[in-house]
C-alpha positions, 0 to 999 in steps of 0.5 A: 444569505450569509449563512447558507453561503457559510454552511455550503462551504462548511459542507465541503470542508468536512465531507469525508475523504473517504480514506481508510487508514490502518493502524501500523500492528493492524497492518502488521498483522494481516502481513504477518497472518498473509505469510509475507513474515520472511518470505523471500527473505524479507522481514515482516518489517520490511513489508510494513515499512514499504507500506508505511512509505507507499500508502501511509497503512491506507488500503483504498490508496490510488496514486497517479504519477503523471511523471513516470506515467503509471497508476498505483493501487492500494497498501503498496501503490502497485503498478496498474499498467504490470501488474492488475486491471484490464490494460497493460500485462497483469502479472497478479491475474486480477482487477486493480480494484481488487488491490483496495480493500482493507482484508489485503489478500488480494495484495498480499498475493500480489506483493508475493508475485512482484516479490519473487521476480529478480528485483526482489522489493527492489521493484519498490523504489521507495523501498530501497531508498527508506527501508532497505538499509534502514538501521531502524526497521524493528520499530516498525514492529515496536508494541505489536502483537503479533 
């Protein structure tokens, strides 16, 4: 009796979450082979550190932020309420779910879409507040090869 309550709950710790994380140059690269490398004017090392700080490099990410009342999917936590899915303005033309995959294109596009109106990567809060005057973006590139 002991041991199959002790393996049940042994079976709950390690069943997978899931996740899907990508390495950082990994990451880097598919932005950089994506066109996002300066495009509006941002560094490849912007793009990988919003992606760092949005989704820690992991693709399938979806977050629900109760407090400001929106969903974000995929690499760059991208509003599902203007952005994809079936409710709310879909900006990018697409399905939310369209966002979590591990190829990225449908987020690259996205991300230039968002990236052109005139906030710029401002419309990332967390961009402005870890990567825009970070002194230390080049890191984020550190051993890549691009």
């Amino acid at each position: 009796m002991k041991a199959s309550v002790i393996l049940s709950l042994l079976g709950y710790l390690v069943v997978p979450s899931g996740a899907y994380i990508l390495g950082r140059c990994t990451v880097a690269k598919k932005l950089h082979d994506g066109g996002l490398d300066y495009f509006e004017g941002y560094s490849l090392e912007n793009w990988v550190c919003l992606a760092y700080f949005e989704s820690k490099f992991n693709p399938m990410a979806i977050y629900e932020n109760t407090q400001d009342g929106y969903i974000g999917f995929g690499l760059f936590q991208i509003r599902g309420s203007d952005w994809c899915g079936d409710h709310g303005r879909n900006r990018c033309h697409m399905s939310c779910s369209a966002l979590l995959n591990p190829n990225l294109e449908k987020t690259i596009k996205c991300a230039k879409t968002i990236v052109k109106g005139k906030q710029g990567m401002g419309a990332w809060p967390t961009w402005s507040r870890n990567c825009q005057y970070s002194d230390t973006l080049a890191r984020w590139l550190d051993g890549c090869k691009l």
